[in-house]
C-alpha positions as CSV (number, residue, x, y, z in Angstrom):
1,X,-130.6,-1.5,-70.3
2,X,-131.7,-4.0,-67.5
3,X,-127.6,-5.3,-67.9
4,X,-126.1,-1.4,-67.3
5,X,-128.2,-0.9,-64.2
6,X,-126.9,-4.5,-62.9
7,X,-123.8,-3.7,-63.9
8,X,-124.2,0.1,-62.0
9,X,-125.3,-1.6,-59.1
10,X,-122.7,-4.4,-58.9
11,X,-119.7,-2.0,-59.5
12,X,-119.0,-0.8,-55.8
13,X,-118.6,-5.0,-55.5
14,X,-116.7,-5.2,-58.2
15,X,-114.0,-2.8,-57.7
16,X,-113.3,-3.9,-54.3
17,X,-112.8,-7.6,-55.8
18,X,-110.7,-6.0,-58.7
19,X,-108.4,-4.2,-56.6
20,X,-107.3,-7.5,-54.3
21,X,-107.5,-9.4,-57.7
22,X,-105.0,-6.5,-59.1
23,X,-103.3,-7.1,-55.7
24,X,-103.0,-10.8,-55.4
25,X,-101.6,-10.9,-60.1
26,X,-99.4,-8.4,-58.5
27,X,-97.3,-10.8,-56.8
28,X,-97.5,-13.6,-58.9
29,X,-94.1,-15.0,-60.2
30,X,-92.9,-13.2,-63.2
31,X,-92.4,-15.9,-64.9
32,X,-95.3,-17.9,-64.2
33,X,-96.7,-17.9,-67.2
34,X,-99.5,-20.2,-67.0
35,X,-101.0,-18.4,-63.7
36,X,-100.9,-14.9,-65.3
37,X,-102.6,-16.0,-68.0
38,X,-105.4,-16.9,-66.4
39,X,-107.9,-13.6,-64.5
40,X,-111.0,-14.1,-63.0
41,X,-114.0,-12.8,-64.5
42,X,-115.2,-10.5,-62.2
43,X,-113.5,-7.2,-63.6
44,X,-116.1,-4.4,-63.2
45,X,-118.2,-3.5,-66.3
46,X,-118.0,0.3,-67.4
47,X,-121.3,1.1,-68.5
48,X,-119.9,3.4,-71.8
49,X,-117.0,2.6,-72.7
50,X,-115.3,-0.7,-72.1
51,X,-112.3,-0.5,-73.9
52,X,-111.4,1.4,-70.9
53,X,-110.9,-1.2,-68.5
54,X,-108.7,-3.8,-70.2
55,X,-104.6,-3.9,-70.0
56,X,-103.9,-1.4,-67.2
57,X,-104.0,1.7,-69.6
58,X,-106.2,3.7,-67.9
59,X,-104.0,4.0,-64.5
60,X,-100.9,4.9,-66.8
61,X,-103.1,7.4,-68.8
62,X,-104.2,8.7,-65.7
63,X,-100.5,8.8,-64.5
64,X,-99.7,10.7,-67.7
65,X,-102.3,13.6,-68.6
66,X,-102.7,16.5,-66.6
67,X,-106.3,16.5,-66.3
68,X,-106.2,13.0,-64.8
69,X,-108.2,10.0,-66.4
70,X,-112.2,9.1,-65.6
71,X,-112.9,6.1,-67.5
72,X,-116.9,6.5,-66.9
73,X,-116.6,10.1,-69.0
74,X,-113.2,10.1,-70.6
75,X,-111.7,7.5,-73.5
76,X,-108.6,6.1,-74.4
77,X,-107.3,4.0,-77.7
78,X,-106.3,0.9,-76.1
79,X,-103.3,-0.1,-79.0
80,X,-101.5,1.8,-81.6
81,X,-103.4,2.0,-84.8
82,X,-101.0,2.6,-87.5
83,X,-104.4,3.8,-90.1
84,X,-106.8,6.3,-89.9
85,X,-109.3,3.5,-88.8
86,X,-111.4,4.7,-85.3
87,X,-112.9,0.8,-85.3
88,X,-113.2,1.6,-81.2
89,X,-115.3,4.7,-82.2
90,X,-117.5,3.2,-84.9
91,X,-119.5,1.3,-82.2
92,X,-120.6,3.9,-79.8
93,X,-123.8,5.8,-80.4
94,X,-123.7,9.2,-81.2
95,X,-125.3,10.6,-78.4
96,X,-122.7,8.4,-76.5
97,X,-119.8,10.1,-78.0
98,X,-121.3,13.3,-77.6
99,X,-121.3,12.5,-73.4
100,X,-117.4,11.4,-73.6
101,X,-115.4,14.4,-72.1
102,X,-111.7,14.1,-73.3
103,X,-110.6,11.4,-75.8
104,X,-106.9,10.1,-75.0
105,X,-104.4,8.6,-77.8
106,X,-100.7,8.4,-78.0
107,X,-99.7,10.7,-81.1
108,X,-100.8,14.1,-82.8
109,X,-101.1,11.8,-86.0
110,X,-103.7,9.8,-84.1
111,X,-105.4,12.8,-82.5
112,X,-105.5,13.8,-86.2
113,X,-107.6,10.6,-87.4
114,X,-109.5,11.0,-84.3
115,X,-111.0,14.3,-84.6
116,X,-111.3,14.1,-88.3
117,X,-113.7,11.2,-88.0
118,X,-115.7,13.0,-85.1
119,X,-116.1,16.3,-86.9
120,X,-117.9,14.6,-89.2
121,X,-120.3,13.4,-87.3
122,X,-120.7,16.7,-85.6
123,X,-118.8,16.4,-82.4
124,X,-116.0,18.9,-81.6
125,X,-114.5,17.2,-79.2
126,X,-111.3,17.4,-76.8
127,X,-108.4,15.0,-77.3
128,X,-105.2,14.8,-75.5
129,X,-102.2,13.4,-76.3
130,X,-100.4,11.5,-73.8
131,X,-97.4,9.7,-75.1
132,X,-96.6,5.7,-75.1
133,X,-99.0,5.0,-72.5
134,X,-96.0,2.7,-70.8
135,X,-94.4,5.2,-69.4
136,X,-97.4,5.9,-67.1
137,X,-96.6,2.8,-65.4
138,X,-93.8,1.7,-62.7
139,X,-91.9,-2.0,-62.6
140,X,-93.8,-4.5,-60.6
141,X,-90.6,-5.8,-59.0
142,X,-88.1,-3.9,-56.5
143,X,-85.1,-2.4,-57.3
144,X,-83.6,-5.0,-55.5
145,X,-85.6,-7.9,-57.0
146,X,-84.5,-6.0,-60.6
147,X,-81.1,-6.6,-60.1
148,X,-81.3,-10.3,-59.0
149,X,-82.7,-11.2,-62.2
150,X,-80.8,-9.3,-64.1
151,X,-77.8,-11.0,-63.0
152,X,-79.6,-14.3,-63.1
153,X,-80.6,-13.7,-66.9
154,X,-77.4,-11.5,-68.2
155,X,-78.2,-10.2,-71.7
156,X,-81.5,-10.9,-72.7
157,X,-83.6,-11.1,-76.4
158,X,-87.0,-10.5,-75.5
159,X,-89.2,-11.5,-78.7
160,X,-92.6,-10.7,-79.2
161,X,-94.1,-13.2,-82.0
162,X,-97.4,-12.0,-83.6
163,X,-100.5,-12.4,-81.2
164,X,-104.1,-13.9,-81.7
165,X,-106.6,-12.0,-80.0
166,X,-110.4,-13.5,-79.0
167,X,-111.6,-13.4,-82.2
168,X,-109.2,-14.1,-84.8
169,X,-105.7,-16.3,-84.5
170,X,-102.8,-14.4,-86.4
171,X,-100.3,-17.3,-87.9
172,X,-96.9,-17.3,-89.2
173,X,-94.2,-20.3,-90.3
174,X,-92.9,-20.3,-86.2
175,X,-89.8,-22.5,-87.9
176,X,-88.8,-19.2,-89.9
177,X,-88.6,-17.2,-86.7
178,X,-87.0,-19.9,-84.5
179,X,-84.0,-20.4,-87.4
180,X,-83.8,-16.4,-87.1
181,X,-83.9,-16.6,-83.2
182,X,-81.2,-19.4,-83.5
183,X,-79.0,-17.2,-85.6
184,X,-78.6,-14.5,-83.2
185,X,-78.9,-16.4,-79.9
186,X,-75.2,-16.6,-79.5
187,X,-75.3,-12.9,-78.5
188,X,-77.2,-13.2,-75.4
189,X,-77.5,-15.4,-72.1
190,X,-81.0,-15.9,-72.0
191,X,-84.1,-16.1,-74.6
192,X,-87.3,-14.9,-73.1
193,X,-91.0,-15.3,-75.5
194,X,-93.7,-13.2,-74.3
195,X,-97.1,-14.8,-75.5
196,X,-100.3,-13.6,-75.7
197,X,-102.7,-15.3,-73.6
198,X,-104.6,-16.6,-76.9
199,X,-101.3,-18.4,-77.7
200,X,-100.4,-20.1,-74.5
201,X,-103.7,-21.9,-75.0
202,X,-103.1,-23.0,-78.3
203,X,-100.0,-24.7,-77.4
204,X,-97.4,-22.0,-79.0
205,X,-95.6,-22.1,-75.5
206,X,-94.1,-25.5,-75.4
207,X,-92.9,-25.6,-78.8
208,X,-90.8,-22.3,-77.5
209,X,-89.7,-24.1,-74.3
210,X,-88.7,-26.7,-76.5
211,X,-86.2,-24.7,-78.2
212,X,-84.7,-24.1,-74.9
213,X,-86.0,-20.7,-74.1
214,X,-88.0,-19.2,-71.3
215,X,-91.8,-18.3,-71.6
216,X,-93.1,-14.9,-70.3
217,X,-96.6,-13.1,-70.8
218,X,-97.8,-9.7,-69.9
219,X,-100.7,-11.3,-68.6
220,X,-104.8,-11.3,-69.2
221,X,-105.9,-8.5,-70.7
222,X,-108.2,-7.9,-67.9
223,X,-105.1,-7.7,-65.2
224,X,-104.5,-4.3,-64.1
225,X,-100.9,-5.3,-64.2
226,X,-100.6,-6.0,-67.3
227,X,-99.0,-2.7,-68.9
228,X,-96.9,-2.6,-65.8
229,X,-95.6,-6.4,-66.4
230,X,-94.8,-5.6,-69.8
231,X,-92.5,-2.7,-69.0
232,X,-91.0,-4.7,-66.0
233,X,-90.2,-7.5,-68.9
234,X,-89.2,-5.2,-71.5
235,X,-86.8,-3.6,-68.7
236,X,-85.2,-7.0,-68.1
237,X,-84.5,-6.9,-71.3
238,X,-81.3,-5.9,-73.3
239,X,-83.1,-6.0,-76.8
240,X,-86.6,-6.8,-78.1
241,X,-87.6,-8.5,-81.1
242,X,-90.8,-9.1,-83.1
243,X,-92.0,-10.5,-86.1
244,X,-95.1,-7.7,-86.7
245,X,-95.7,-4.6,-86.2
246,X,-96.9,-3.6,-83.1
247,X,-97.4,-1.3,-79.9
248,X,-94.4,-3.3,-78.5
249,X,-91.8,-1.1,-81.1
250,X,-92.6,2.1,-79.8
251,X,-92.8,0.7,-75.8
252,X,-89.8,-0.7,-76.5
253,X,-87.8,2.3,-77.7
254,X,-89.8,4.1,-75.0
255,X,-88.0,2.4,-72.4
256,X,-84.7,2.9,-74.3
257,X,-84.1,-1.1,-75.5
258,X,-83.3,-1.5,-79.4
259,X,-85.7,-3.1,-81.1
260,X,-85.0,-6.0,-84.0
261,X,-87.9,-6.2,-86.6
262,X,-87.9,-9.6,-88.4
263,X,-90.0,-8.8,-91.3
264,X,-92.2,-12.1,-91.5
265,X,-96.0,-13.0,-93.4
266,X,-98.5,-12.8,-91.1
267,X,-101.4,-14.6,-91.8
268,X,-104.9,-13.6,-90.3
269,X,-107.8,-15.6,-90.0
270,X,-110.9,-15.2,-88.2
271,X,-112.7,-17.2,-86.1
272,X,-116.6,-17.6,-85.9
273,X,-118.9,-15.5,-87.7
274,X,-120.2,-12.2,-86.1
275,X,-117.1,-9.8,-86.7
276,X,-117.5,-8.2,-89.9
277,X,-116.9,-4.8,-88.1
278,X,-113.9,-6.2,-86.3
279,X,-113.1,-7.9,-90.0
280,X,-113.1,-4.7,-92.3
281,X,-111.2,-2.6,-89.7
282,X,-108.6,-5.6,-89.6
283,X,-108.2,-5.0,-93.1
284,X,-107.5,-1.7,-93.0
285,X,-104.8,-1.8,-90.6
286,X,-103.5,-4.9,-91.9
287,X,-103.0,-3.4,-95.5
288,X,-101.5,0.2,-94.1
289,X,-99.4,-2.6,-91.5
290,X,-97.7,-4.1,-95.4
291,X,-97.3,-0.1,-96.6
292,X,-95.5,0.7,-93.3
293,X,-93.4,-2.8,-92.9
294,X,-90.6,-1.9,-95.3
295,X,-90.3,1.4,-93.7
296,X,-90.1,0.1,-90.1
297,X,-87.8,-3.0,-92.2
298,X,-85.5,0.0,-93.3
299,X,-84.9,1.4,-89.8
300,X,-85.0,-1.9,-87.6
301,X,-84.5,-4.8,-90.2
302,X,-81.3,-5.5,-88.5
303,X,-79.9,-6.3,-84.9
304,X,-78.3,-3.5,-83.4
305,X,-77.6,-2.5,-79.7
306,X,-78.3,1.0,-80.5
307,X,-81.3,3.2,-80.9
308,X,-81.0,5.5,-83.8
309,X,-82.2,9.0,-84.2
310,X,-84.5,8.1,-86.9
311,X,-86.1,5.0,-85.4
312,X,-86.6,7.9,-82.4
313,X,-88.2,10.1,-85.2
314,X,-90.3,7.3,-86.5
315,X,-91.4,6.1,-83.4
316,X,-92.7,9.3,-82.0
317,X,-94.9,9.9,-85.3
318,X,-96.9,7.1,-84.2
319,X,-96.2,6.6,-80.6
320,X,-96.6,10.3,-79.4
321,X,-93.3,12.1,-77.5
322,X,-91.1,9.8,-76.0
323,X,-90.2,12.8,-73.3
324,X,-91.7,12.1,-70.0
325,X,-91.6,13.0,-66.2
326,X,-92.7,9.6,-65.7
327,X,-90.2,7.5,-67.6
């Protein structure tokens, strides 16, 4: 309790410091990956709800619904959740969830698992569907500035390889992908890797630049920018690529760019003790994640400079409506 009032207290602080910090990653080289990896610590503490602050989704959410976005009162999913798993939800007090005004998610299918779980623990809430939250955010460069790199990369394979996260490191045979990578290179002028923050540190980054290819990141999950440096990236690009499934599919056919799913084991391990919440809701999603890979496999398995009306149908199940003033 002692921590919220601080917390309450510091906040007017806080933002102000947030808002030059948001300011300064802003205008950080794009492809400075070491810098944007890095955020201070100062990132104002939401008393509720926390998963509100990270990634830059609650501007774009804001950007997208109608009602606007209030991240002291209001909620969001922060990733796509291909299960019915609410692992965000399971943590919160009841009488917390009762004080949350509208709940925000990308899909009717994850509205669905949203207020099934809720209802049952006697809430009748309000959720709103909003889309990919992406296309609530705008490129960080200028139009200008776009077209200079474009010409400077030419066709471009962005590839997202499976992520760690803080408390459990996702692995994979990286020699598998980069023979795949290699295989297809030929089609493009330039090979961009956007790593997760988690991954830069544990070295994954110079065994990429190794290969020849160019490190990117979306930045620290606590940058403001970081939705918006992902779109920016995934505009540079001509098509994206990963080795998982992931929120990056649907952003990716979002923002109209094919998408080339290289079907790979993904092995998760976790770190430290003191996650068995975080461990069973991994899991889930990781066993629904096997059920759904040959069915994203079937549809994007293959390289293709086109987006097909049935990837669009199978994105939007999960993703939400690809439709949107904003895009």
């Amino acid at each position: 309790m002692f921590l919220k009032i601080v917390n309450l207290l510091f906040f007017p602080v806080a933002y102000v410091i947030c808002r030059y910090n948001e300011y300064k990653y802003r205008r950080i080289d794009l492809f400075d990956y070491i810098k944007l990896s890095h955020f201070p610590n100062v990132y104002p503490r939401i008393p509720l709800f926390t998963l509100n602050e990270g990634y830059g989704n609650a501007k774009a959410v804001r950007n997208l619904s109608p009602y606007g976005f209030n991240p002291f009162i209001d909620y969001l999913e922060h990733g796509m959740i291909f299960s019915e798993s609410v692992n965000s939800l399971d943590g919160i007090s009841v009488w917390k969830l009762k004080m949350i005004r509208r709940y925000y998610t990308f899909s009717e299918y994850r509205k669905e698992c949203i207020l099934k779980w809720l209802l049952k623990k006697g809430i009748e809430p309000t959720c709103i569907v909003v889309g990919p939250y992406i296309l609530g955010t705008k490129i960080l460069l200028s139009d200008e500035k776009m077209k200079g790199v474009r010409r400077q990369l030419g066709k471009v394979l962005l590839v997202f390889p499976a992520h760690s996260l803080k408390y459990l490191k996702n692995e994979y045979k990286i020699d598998y992908l980069l023979s795949e990578i290699e295989k297809i290179k030929f089609q493009f002028d330039s090979i961009l890797i956007c790593l997760h923050l988690y991954d830069i540190q544990s070295g994954y980054a110079q065994i990429y630049e190794k290969q020849g290819y160019k490190v990117v990141t979306n930045g620290h999950t606590e940058d403001p920018n970081f939705l918006a440096r992902q779109r920016t990236l995934i505009e540079l690009s001509t098509v994206t690529m990963g080795n998982s499934l992931g929120t990056h599919i649907g952003y990716s056919i979002a923002l109209k760019r094919p998408h080339y799913y290289f079907k790979q084991t993904i092995t998760t391990k976790f770190l430290g003790d003191g996650h068995t919440n975080k461990l069973e809701y991994e899991s889930i999603e990781n066993e629904k994640k096997e059920e759904l890979s040959q069915v994203f496999f079937k549809e994007f398995g293959h390289l293709s400079f086109k987006i097909t009306k049935r990837q669009i149908d199978l994105v939007e199940r999960y993703w939400g409506n690809l439709d949107c003033n904003n895009n």
